[in-house]
Residue, then its C-alpha position, 0 to 999 in steps of 0.5 A: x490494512x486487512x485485504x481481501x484474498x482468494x485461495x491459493x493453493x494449500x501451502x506448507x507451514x512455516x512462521x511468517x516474518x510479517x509479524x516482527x520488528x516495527x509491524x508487530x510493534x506498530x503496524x498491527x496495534x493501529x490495525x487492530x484499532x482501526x478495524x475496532x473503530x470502523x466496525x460500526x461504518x462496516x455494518x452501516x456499508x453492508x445494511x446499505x447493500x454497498x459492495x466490495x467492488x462499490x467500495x474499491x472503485x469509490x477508494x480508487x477515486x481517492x487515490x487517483x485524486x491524491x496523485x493529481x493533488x500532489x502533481x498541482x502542489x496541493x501536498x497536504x491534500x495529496x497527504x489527506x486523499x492518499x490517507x482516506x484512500x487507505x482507510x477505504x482500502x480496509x473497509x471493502x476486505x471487511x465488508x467482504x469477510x462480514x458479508x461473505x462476499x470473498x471471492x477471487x474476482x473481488x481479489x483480482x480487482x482489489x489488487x489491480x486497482x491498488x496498483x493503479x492507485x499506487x502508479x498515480x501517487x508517485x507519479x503525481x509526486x515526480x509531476x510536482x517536482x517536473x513542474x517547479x521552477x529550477x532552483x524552486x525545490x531543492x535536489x529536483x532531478x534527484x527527486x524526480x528520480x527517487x519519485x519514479x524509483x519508488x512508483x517502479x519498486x512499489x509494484x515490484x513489491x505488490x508483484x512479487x507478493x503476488x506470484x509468490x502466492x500464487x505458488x503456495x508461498x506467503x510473501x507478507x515481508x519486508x519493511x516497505x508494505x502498502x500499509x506502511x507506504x501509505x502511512x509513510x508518504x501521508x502523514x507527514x504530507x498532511x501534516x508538514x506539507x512538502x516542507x522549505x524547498x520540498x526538502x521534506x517531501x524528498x526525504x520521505x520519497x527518498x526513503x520510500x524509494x530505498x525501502x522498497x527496493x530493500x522490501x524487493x530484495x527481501x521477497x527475492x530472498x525469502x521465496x528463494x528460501x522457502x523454495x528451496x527447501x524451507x517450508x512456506x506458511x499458509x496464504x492468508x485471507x487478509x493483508x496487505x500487498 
């Protein structure tokens, strides 16, 4: 989902690898609708006088209650908070760009709560299978780690986009996003639940483990290029960590 983003130092140019593969197919068709249908519930949010910052805060609360959810079992919950946490999440950039209120505060905030946010889910993920019976769920210990895995990398990833801007150098790559991770871990949640003996659960947490150590090691590689000779694109005012 579109965020919001302060300046960072004017960068070179050079296509950006975002916008290939599943993203450009999947990702931004959904969304490009989805910022189409909440448009009316942006205008409404800023003729309230609603801020950005307001509209973080209240998303964080979403997101915060999706891990304590999972954490309790209530998996399908867990999917819906983590889900609406997201939709909240494109909606504080959108008033900002319609209102004018981009400012780099707002990105600081924006982000550092996003980190929060991401912290709690996993972590009430690996609660959930830290508290079933042995022999309740299938793979438990496993999964606790793959739980722990994906938390850990998933801030890896939104730090590494963020230094690397913070050097000129557009980072929007890789497979396993926020945007992504959000859609991943939600809607099976909401609809499946964690499915017979967590199985189902597992295996999303396994992939979002794996994918975002890749996305790691893909931001490693892309900077590494650009830095060394390659030409970076220019920092853009939207996007997703």
């Amino acid at each position: 989902p579109p965020r919001r983003s302060a300046d960072t130092a004017a960068p070179r140019a050079v296509p950006g690898p975002r916008d290939q593969g599943l993203v450009k197919l999947v990702i931004k068709p959904i969304e490009r609708a989805f910022l189409a249908l909440t448009r009316p519930l942006v205008d409404v949010l800023i003729r309230a006088g609603i801020s950005p910052n307001a509209i973080t805060t209240f998303g964080t609360f979403f997101v915060v209650a999706s891990g304590v959810a999972f954490g309790l079992g209530r998996v399908q919950l867990g999917g819906l908070l983590y889900l609406l946490s997201g939709v909240v999440d494109t909606l504080d950039g959108a008033v900002a760009r319609a209102n004018q209120q981009v400012s780099r505060f707002g990105a600081f905030y924006d982000s550092t709560l996003d980190r929060i946010g991401d912290g709690a889910t996993f972590m009430g993920v690996a609660v959930l299978y830290l508290r079933a019976p042995e022999g309740a769920v299938a793979y438990r210990d496993l999964a606790i780690m793959l739980a722990l895995t994906a938390g850990f990398s998933s801030q890896v990833v939104s730090y590494a986009r963020a230094k690397a801007e913070s050097l000129g150098i557009d980072c929007r790559v890789g497979i396993a996003q926020r945007a992504e991770r959000i859609v991943l871990l939600g809607v099976p949640s909401l609809v499946v639940g964690a499915g017979p003996q967590g199985l189902v659960l597992f295996w999303i947490i396994a992939f979002l483990a794996l994918a975002s150590v890749v996305t790691v090691i893909q931001r490693f590689v892309h900077v590494y290029r650009v830095a060394e000779g390659a030409t970076a694109p220019t920092t853009p005012k939207g996007s997703s960590s």
